[in-house]
C-alpha positions in Angstrom: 0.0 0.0 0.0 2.7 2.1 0.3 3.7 2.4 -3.3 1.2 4.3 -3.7 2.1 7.3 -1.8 4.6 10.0 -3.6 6.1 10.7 -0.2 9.2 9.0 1.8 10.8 7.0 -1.2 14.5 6.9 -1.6 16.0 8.5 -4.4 19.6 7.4 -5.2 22.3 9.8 -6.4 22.0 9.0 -10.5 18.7 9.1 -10.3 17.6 11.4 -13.1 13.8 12.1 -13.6 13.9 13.0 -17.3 15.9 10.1 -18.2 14.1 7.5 -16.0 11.2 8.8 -15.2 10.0 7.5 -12.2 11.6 5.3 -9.4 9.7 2.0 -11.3 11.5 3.1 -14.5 14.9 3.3 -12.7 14.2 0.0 -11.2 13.2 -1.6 -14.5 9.6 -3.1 -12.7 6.4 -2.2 -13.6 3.9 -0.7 -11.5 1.9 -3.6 -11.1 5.0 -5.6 -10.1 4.0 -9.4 -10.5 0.8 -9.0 -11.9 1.8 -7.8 -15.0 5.1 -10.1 -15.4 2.7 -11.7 -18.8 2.3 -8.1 -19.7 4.3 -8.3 -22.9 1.9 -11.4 -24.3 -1.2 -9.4 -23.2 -2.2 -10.8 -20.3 -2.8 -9.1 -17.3 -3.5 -10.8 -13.6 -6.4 -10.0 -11.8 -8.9 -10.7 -9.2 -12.0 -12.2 -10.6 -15.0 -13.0 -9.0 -17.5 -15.7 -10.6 -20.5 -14.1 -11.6 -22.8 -17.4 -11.5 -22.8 -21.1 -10.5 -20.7 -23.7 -12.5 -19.8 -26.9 -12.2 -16.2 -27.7 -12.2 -15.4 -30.0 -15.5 -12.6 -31.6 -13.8 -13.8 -32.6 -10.4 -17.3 -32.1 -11.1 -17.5 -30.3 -7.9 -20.0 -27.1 -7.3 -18.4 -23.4 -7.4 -20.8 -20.9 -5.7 -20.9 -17.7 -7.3 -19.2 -15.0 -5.6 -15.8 -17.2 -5.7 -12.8 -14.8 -6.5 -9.4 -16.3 -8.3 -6.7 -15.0 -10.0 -7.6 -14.8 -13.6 -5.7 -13.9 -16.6 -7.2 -11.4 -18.9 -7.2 -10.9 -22.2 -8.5 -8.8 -24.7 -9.9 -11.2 -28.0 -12.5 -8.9 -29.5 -14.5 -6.0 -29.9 -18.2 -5.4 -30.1 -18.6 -2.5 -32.1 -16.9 0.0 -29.7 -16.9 -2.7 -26.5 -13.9 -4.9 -26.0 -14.8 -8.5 -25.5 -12.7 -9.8 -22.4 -11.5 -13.8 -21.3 -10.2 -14.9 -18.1 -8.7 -18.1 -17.5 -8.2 -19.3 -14.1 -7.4 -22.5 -12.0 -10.3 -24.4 -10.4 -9.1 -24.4 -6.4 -9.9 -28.2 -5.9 -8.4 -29.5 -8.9 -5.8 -29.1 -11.9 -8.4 -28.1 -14.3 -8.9 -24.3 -16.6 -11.5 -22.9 -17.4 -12.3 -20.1 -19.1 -15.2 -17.3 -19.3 -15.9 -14.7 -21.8 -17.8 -11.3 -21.4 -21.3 -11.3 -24.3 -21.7 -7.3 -24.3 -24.2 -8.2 -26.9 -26.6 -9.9 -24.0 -25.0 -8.2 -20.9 -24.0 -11.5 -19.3 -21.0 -13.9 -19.2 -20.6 -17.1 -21.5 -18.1 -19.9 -20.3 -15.2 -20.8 -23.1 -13.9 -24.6 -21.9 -13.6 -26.1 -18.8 -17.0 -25.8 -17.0 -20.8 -26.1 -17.5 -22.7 -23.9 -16.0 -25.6 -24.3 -13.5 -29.1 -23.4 -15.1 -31.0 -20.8 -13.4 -31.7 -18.3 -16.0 -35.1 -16.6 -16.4 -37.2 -14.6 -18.8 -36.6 -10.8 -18.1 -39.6 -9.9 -19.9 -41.3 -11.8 -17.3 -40.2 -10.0 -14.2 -40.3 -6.5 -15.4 -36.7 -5.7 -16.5 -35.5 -4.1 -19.3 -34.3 -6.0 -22.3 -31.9 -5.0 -24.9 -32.8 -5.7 -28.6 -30.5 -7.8 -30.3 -29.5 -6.2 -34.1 -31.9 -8.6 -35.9 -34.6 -6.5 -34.2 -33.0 -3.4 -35.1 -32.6 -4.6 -38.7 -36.3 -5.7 -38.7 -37.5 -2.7 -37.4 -35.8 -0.2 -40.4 -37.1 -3.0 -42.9 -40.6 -3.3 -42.1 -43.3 -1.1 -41.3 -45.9 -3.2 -40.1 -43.4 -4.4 -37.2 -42.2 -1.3 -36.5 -45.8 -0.2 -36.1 -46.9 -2.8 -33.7 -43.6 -2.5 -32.0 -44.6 1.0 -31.2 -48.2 -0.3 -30.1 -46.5 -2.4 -27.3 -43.9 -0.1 -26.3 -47.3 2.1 -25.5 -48.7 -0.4 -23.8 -45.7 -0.7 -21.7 -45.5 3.1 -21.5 -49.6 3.0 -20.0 -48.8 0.2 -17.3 -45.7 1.8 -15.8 -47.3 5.0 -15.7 -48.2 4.7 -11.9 -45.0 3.3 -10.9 -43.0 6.1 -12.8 -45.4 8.9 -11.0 -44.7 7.3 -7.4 -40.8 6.8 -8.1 -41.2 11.2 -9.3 -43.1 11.6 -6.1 -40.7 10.1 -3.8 -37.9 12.2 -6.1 -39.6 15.6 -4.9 -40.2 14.2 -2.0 -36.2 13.9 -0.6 -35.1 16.6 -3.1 -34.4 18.8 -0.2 -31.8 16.5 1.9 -32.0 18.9 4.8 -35.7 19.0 5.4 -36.0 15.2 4.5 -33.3 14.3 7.6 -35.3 16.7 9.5 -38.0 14.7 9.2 -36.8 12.0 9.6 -34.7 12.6 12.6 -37.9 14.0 14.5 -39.7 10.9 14.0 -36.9 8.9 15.6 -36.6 11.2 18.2 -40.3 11.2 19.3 -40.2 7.4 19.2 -37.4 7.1 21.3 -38.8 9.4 23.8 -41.6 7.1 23.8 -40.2 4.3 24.5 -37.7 5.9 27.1 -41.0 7.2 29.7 -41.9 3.4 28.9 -38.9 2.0 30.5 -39.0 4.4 32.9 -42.8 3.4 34.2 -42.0 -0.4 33.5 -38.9 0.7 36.2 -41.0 2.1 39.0 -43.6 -0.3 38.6 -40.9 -3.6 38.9 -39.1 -1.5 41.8 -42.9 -1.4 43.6 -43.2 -5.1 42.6 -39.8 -6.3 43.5 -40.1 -8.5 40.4 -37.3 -8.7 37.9 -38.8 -10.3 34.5 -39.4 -8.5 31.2 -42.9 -6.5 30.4 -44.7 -6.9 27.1 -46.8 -3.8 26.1 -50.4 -3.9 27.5 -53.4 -4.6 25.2 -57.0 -3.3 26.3 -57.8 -6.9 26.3 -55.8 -6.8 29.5 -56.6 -3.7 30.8 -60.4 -4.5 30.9 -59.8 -8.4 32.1 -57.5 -6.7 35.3 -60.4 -4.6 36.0 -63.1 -7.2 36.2 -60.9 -9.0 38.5 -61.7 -9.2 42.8 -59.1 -7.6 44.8 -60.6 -9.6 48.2 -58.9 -13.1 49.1 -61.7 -15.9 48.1 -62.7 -18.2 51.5 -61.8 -21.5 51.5 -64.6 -24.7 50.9 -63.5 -25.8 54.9 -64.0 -21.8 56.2 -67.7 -22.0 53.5 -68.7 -24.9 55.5 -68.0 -24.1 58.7 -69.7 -20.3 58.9 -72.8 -22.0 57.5 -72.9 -24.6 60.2 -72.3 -21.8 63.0 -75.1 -20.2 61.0 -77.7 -22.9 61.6 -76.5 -23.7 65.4 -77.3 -19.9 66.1 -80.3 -19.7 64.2 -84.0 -19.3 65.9 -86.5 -22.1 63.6 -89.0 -19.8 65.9 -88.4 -16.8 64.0 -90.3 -15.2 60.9 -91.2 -17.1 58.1 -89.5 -15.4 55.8 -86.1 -15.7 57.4 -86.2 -18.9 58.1 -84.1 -21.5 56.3 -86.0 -23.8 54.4 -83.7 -26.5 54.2 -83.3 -27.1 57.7 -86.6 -29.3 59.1 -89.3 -27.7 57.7 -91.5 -29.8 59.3 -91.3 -28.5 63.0 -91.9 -25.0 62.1 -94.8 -26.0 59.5 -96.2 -28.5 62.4 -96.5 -26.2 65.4 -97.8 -23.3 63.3 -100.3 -25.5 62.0 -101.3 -26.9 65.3 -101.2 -23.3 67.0 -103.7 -22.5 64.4 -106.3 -25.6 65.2 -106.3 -25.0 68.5 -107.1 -21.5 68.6 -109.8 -22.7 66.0 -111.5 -25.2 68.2 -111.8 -23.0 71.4 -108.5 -24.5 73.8 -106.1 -22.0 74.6 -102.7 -23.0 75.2 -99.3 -22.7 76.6 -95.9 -22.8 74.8 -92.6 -23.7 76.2 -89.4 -24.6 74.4 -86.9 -27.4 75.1 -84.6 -29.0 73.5 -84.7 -32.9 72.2 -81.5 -35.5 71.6 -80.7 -33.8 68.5 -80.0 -30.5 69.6 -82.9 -29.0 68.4 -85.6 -26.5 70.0 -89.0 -28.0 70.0 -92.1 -25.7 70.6 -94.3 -28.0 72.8 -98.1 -27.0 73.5 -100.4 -28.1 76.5 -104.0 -28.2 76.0 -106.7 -27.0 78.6 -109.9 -26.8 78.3 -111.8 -23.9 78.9 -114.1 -24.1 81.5 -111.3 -26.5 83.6 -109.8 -23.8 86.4 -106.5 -26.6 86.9 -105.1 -26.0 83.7 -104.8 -22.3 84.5 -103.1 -22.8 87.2 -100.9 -25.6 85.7 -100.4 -22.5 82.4 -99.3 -20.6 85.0 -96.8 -23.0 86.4 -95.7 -23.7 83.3 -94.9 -19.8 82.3 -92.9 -19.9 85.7 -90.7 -23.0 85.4 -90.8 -23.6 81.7 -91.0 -27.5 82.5 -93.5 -28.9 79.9 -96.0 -31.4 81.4 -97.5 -34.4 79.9 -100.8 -33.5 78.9 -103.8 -35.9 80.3 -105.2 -38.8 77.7 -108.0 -37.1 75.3 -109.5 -39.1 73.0 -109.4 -36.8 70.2 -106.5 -35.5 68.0 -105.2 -32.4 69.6 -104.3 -34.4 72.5 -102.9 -37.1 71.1 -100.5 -34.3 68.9 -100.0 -32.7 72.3 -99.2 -35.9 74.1 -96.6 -36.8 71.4 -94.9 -33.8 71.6 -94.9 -34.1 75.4 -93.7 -37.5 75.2 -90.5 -36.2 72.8 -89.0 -34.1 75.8 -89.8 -36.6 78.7 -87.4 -39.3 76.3 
């Protein structure tokens, strides 16, 4: 790298510059030093790089495009004002030259000897891209009218379809003509986003910190936001703590009380029954007294004595029972009040 550089070379005493030249020319080596040593044949060394696939014709192995070698070039013809170039190089695996040729006519590469190449050529026409007409087509098109005419019908058509693309490429033209004003732009938009995202770290921080979490936060959705708000802050009771409050429930509960608090899963038939018998007594003409105890179960029983009306000892025995709240064994009656009454009687005395 050096060479190049007109600054800290050695000039010896007979050096003269209008008789050597230059310090390559006192030397008697060419610029290019051992590139060019086949100078004098026409051949010049450089570095080529393979512009397509090919397979090798001596080892048959596979040589990627984008390969680079040192090639020999040589100048073997001219189309019209182009020179046509060959380079012959060494396959890297093997023994075996090949050589490739430019085609200026075509704009690609054709391969001399040495190598096929590996087929994945398309039709331009097909894709969009521009096509050079061959001279037959030129010659075709000063001979004959009628193709020249239709030729100009399709370059029309052509002209017609990439009328929208050729507007948006002008558009986006005008668009960054002014370099200073596009930056601008574009350095605004960059500069708002990244504020953006900068007070979003900076409230994913705090909210970590508050947390004492570390793990990585994805950007909320309102999906989430109205799911988080539907959710219960309170703790949910277990089944065990469910179970137990509603059994301290019923052990605290009065089956006495109004109707319409009562429970109605727990022995509807006591409440139902003494209401009901309250009801046919009063009916009947007896008049009663009520006095609770409690049975085997656990359970408060309302239990009803009967007197009779015109019978002045079952006042007195009422009136005992108000006092001492011991329920008495009502006397045999050969109807159905007393025979309820006895049977509720007979409950407490077991």
């Amino acid at each position: 790298m050096g060479e190049r550089k007109g600054q800290n070379f050695y000039y010896p005493p007979d050096f003269d510059p209008k008789v050597h030249g230059s310090l390559n020319g006192y030397h008697g080596v060419h610029a290019l030093r051992e590139r060019a040593r086949k100078l004098d044949r026409g051949i010049l060394i450089i570095r080529f790089e393979m512009p397509f696939n090919i397979w090798c014709g001596g080892c048959n192995n596979h040589i990627g495009m984008g390969v680079r070698y040192n090639a020999e070039k040589t100048k073997v013809g001219m189309y019209y004002t182009t020179p046509i170039y060959q380079f012959r190089m060494k396959c890297h695996l093997c023994t075996n030259h090949f050589s490739i040729k430019t085609d200026p006519a075509n704009l690609d590469y054709v391969i001399v000897d040495g190598a096929q190449r590996q087929e994945r050529r398309w039709d331009p026409t097909e894709n969009g891209q521009v096509v050079p007409d061959d001279k037959s087509v030129g010659k075709k098109l000063a001979d004959d009218s009628m193709y020249k005419l239709e030729h100009e019908q399709k370059d029309k058509g052509k002209s017609s379809d990439f009328a929208p693309r050729i507007t948006q490429i002008s558009e986006i033209q005008d668009r960054v003509k002014d370099d200073y004003l596009a930056n601008r732009m574009l350095r605004d938009k960059f500069r708002k986003r990244k504020k953006e995202l900068k007070a979003k770290k900076d409230k994913d921080n705090i909210l970590l910190k508050k947390s004492g979490l570390e793990l990585d936060l994805v950007d909320e959705c309102p999906e989430d936001v109205r799911f988080a708000q539907l959710l219960s802050i309170q703790a949910r009771k277990e089944a065990e703590e469910l179970q137990k409050e509603s059994r301290d429930a019923l052990e605290h509960e009065n089956i006495f009380a109004n109707s319409k608090k009562q429970n109605p899963k727990t022995l509807p038939f006591l409440s139902s029954g003494v209401s009901s018998t309250d009801k046919l007594i009063k009916d009947k003409g007896f008049g009663g007294a009520f006095v609770k105890s409690t049975n085997k179960i656990g359970v408060a029983i309302k239990t009803t004595k009967i007197k009779m009306k015109d019978d002045p000892a079952s006042d007195t025995n009422e009136n005992n029972a108000d006092d001492h709240a011991i329920p008495r064994k009502p006397q045999n009656f050969h109807n159905s009040l007393s025979m309820l009454s006895t049977y509720s009687g007979s409950s407490d005395d077991e």
